[in-house]
N, C-alpha and C positions, 0 to 999 in steps of 0.2 A: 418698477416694482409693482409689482400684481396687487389689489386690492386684498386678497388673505393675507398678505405679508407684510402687510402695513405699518403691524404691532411689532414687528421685530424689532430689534434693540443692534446695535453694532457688536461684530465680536468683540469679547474683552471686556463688555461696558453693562455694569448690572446695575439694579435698583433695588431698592430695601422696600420689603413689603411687612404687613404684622403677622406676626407679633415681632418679625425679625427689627424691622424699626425701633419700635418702642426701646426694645434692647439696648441698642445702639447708643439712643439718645439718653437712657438711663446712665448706661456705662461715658456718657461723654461728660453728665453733668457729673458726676461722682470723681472724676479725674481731674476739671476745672475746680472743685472743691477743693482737691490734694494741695495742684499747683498754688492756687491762691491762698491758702496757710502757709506755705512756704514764700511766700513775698512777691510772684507771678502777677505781672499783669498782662490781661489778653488782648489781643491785638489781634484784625479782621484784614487782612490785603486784599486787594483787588484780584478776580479772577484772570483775568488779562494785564497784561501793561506794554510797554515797550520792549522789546527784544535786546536792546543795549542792556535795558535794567536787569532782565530778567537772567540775561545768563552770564554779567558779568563776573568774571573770577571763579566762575565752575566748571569750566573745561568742558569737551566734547561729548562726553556720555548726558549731560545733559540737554547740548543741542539735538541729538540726536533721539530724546526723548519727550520736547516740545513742539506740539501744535503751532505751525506759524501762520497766519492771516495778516491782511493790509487792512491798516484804518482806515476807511471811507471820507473820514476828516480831514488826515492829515498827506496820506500819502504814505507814513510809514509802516514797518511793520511791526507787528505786534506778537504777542507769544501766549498761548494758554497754558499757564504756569504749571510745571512738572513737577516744583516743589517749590514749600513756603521758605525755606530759611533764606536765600537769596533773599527773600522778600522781609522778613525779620532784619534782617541785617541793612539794607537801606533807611526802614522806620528806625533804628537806631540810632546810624550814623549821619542823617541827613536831616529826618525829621525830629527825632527826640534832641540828639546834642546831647546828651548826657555826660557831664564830664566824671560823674562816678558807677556804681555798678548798677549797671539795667538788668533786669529781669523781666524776660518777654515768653510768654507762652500761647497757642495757636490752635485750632482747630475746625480744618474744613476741607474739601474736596481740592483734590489735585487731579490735571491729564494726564497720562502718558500714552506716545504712538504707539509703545509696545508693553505687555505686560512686563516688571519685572523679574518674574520667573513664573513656572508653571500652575504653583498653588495660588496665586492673586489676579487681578484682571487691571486693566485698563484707569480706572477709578478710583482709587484708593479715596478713604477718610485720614486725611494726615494729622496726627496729634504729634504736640511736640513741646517742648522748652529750650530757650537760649539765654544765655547768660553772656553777658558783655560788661567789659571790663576789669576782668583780674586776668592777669595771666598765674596764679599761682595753681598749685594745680588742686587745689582746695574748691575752685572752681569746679573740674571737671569731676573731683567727687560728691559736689553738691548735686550734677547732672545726673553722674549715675545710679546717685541714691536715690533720684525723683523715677528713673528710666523703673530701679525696680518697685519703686510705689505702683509705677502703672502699670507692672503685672502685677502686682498683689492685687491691685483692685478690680486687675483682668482678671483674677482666679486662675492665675497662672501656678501650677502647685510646684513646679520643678524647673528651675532656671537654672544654667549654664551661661557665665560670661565671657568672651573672647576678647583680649586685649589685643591691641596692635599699635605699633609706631612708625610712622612716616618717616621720621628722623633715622631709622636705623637704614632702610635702603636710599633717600635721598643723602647721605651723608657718604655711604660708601658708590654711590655712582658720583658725586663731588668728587671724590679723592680720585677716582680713575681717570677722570675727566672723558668720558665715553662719549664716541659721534652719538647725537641724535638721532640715526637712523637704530642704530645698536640697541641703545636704551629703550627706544621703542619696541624692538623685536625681543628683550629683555623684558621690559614690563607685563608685555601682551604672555610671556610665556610664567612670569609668575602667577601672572591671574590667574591660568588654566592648570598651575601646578605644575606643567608637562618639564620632567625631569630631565627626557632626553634631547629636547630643545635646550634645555640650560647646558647641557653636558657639552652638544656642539657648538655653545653660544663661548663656553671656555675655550674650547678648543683652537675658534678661531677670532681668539682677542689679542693675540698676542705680547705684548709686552704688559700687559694691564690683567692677563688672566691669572692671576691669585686674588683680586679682589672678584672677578667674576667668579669665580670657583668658592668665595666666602660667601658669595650669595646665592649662586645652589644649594650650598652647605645649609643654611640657614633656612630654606625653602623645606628642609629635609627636618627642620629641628621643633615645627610647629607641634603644640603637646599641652604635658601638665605644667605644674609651676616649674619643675627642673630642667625646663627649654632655656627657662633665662644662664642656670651655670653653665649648658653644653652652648652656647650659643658665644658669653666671653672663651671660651676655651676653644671654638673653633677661629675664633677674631685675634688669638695667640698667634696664629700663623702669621701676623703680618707687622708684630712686635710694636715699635716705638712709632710703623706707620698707620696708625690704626686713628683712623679721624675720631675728634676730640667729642663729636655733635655724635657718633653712633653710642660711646659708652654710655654719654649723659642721658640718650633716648635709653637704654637699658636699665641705668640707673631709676628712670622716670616709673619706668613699667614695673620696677621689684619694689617701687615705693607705695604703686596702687594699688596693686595686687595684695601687699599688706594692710593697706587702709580699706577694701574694699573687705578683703577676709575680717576685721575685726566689727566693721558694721552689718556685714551680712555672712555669718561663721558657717549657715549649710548652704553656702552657693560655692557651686563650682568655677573655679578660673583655670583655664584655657590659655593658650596665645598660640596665634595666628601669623605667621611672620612673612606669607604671601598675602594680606590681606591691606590691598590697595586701593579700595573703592577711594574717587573721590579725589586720587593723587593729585592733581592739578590745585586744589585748594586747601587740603588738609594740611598742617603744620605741625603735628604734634601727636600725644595720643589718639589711639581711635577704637571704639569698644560697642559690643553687640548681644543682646541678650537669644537664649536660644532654648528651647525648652524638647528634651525626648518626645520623639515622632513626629516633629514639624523639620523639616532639612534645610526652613532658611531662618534668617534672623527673623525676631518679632520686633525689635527696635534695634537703632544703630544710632553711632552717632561719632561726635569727636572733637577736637578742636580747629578752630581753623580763624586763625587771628587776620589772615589778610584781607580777607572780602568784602571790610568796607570800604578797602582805602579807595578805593574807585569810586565811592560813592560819597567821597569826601574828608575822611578819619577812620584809619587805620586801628582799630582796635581789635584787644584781647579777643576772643569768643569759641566757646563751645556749647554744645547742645547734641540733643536727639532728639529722633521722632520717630512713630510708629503706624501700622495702616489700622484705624479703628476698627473696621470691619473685620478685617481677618483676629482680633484681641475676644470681641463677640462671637466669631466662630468657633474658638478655642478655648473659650472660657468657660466656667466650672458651674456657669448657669445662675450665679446669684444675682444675676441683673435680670431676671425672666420675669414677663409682661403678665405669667398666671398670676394676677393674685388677688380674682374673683370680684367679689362688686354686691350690692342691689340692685331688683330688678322693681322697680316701682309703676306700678297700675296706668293705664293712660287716664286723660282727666285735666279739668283746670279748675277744679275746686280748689279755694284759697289754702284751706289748712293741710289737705295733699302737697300746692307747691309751696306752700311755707315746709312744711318738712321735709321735703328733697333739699330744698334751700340749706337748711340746718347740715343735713345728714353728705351736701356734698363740700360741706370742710375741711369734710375729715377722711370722705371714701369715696368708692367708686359709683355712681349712682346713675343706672340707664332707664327712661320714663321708656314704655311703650307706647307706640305713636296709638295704636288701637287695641284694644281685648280681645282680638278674632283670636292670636294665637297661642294659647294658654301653656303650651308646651315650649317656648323658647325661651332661654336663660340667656344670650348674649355673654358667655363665660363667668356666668355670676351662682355665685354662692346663697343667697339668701334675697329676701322678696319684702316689699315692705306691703303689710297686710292691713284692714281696717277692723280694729274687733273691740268691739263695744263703744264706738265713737272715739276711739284713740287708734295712731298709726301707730305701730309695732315692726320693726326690724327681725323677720322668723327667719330660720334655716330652711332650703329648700329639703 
């Protein structure tokens, strides 16, 4: 790399500068306030750890999104975390031991090898909360009620929520009992939505193709709240064979979707019924907030009870998280760093810095290193001036 190129930065990989920082960190402390009135406590992981740890129970889109390096120590290898909840989820069930409800909440920088989509980069700011230990889903709506705190506190003015459940497709590939190669070219074709992949995916399933055909169907039924009736009435086709774990995940979702409508009556719901981020760990519910003119989520989340059992105790848990940065890019500007200052004389006269002293309790107060330049404010509003042997606070 040529010496003028020095300062470049990796694609994908930005840094926060001011006033954009300040933002940032305004909007982070104002969030860790929410969380911790609601009974949150935060928790710091390690930026690296071990690769066993890091990706246990979160399947390949993860591997495939962590930085891996060898420890110089040990010999092994190591992983630059892609995402904290793996890591929440360890400090729970390995370090805390809780045999009642944990409440853990997070905020710091994650890698990834790749962005994940066009509008974000490499680096996300990861906030988030998990909740361990209920499985009732009383839980998952204590998460999503926190999810829409942190857009309110984003200045987020128009949210849109998408529900989804894991249990409705992992229930009806059970009952089929599909090759694994299948289900895979299956999976891969819901994520992308691609209808006509599914059409031939029925066509050549043979004995098992009315349950494939029930999940094309369904792939078609994503919408408003009235996806849940056209969705039991297209699961009619398959009568008394109609696995017992797909109603219950439907019953789940017309349960939240009412409790979610009565806590927040102008947010919109949604469902999602190819929406499978995550399938290897998810158990359960799974829900995304989304707001007019951004096209992907601003936070996501869901439950996903199994992930610690590898790490010792299998417990309840769900949560979400969001990219801080992009909350500040899209937010409504009340976390903005204007908001002006004193500009106070240079000088080491005692009753000069006794009055800065005083005056930076309460405000923004910048000393000028020297008088040469009588014209700079340093974004400040007012000057503190010396008139008649008292300092005075004037407007500039």
């Amino acid at each position: 790399m040529s010496v003028s190129n020095r300062w470049l930065l990796p694609d994908g990989v930005d840094e926060l500068l001011p006033p954009e920082a300040w933002s940032v960190e305004l909007m982070r402390r104002s969030m860790l306030d929410i969380y911790d009135r609601y009974g949150y406590q935060l928790v710091t992981p390690p930026l690296i750890e071990y690769l066993e740890s890091l990706l246990t129970g979160t399947g390949n889109n993860l591997d495939l999104q962590t930085f891996k390096l060898t420890d110089q120590l040990t010999g092994r290898m190591m992983g630059v975390r892609a995402d904290i909840t793996p890591q929440v989820a360890r400090i729970d069930s390995h370090l805390l031991k809780s045999q009642g409800v944990s409440r853990l909440c997070y905020v710091d920088t994650v890698l990834h090898t790749r962005p994940e989509h066009m509008l974000t980069n490499r680096s996300p700011l990861q906030i988030g909360c998990e909740l361990f230990g209920e499985a009732d889903s009383s839980a998952d709506l204590e998460v999503i009620s926190l999810m829409m705190e942190t857009m309110r506190v984003a200045g987020i003015r128009s949210v849109h929520i998408d529900l989804a459940h894991v249990g409705i497709y992992r229930g009806l590939v059970e009952a089929a009992a599909l090759p694994a190669a299948v289900e895979e070219r299956l999976l891969d074709a819901l994520s992308r939505k691609s209808i006509p992949e599914l059409d031939a995916l029925v066509d050549a399933s043979g004995a098992v193709a009315p349950v494939v055909a029930i999940i094309r169907d369904i792939a078609n039924l994503s919408g408003g709240t009235d996806a849940l009736d056209k969705i039991r009435q297209s699961l009619s086709a398959l009568g008394d064979k109609t696995p017992s774990a797909v109603m219950l995940a439907i019953d789940e979702l017309q349960l939240m979707s009412g409790n979610i409508q009565k806590r927040f009556p102008d947010v919109e719901i949604g469902f999602d019924f190819c929406e499978l981020r995550g399938y290897n760990y998810h158990t359960g519910i799974m829900f995304a907030a989304y707001t007019p003119g951004y096209g992907y989520a601003l936070a996501k989340g869901g439950r996903y009870d199994d992930i610690g059992k590898d790490f010792g105790k299998s417990r309840p848990a769900t949560g979400f998280s969001a990219d801080l940065k992009t909350l500040v890019r899209l937010s409504s500007g009340q976390h903005s760093t204007d908001r002006g200052g004193i500009v106070a004389p240079a000088g080491d006269d005692s009753a000069l810095l006794e009055e800065i002293k005083k005056l930076r309790e309460t405000d923004r107060v910048i000393q000028r290193l020297n008088n040469q330049d009588q014209t700079a404010r340093f974004g400040c509003d007012r000057q503190l001036v010396l008139r008649e042997g008292q300092w005075l606070v004037e407007a500039f």
